[in-house]
C-alpha positions as CSV (number, residue, x, y, z in Angstrom):
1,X,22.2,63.2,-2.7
2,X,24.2,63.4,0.4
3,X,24.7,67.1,-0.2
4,X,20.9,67.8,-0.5
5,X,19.6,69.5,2.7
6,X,17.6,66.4,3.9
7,X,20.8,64.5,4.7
8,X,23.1,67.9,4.8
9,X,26.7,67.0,3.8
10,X,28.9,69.7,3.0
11,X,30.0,69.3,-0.4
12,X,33.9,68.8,1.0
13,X,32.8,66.0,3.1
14,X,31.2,64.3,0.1
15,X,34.1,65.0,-2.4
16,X,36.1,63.1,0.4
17,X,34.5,60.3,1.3
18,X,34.4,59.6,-2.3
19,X,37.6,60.1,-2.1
20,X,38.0,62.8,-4.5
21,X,40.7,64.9,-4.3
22,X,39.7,68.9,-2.8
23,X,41.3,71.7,-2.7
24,X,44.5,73.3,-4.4
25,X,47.8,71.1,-4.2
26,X,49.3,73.4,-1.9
27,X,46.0,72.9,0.5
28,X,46.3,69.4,0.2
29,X,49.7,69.2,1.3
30,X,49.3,71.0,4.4
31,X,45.7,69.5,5.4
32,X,46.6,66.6,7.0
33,X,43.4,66.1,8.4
34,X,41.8,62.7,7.5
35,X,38.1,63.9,8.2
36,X,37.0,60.7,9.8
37,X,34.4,61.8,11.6
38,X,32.5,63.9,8.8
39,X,33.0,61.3,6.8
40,X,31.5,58.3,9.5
41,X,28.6,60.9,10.0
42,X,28.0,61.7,6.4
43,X,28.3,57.3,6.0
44,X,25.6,57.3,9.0
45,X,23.2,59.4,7.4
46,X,23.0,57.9,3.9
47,X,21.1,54.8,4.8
48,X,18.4,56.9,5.9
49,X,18.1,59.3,2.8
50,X,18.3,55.5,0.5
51,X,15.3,54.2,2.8
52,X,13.0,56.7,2.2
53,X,14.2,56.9,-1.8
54,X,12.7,53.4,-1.6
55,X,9.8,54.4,0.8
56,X,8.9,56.6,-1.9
57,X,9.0,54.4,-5.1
């Protein structure tokens, strides 16, 4: 759900804060980049898509 356009995570983002592993191995080893803030915003706006999943039961 974090990928669905109401919250609007790009599918990378999600794969990472799940900490799944993205992109080839060679991509990996030079992205260093520990996408903190994608991942705090994508963590921000999840609350708000799970409130209204319960809004809506």
């Amino acid at each position: 759900m974090l990928t669905s356009e109401r919250v609007g995570v790009g599918c990378e983002v999600a794969e990472r804060v799940i900490a799944h592993l993205v992109g080839s191995a060679v991509s990996r080893v030079y992205d260093r980049n520990e996408y903190l803030r994608e991942k705090r915003a994508a963590l921000e706006a999840w609350p708000g898509e799970l409130a209204r999943v319960v809004r809506e039961s």
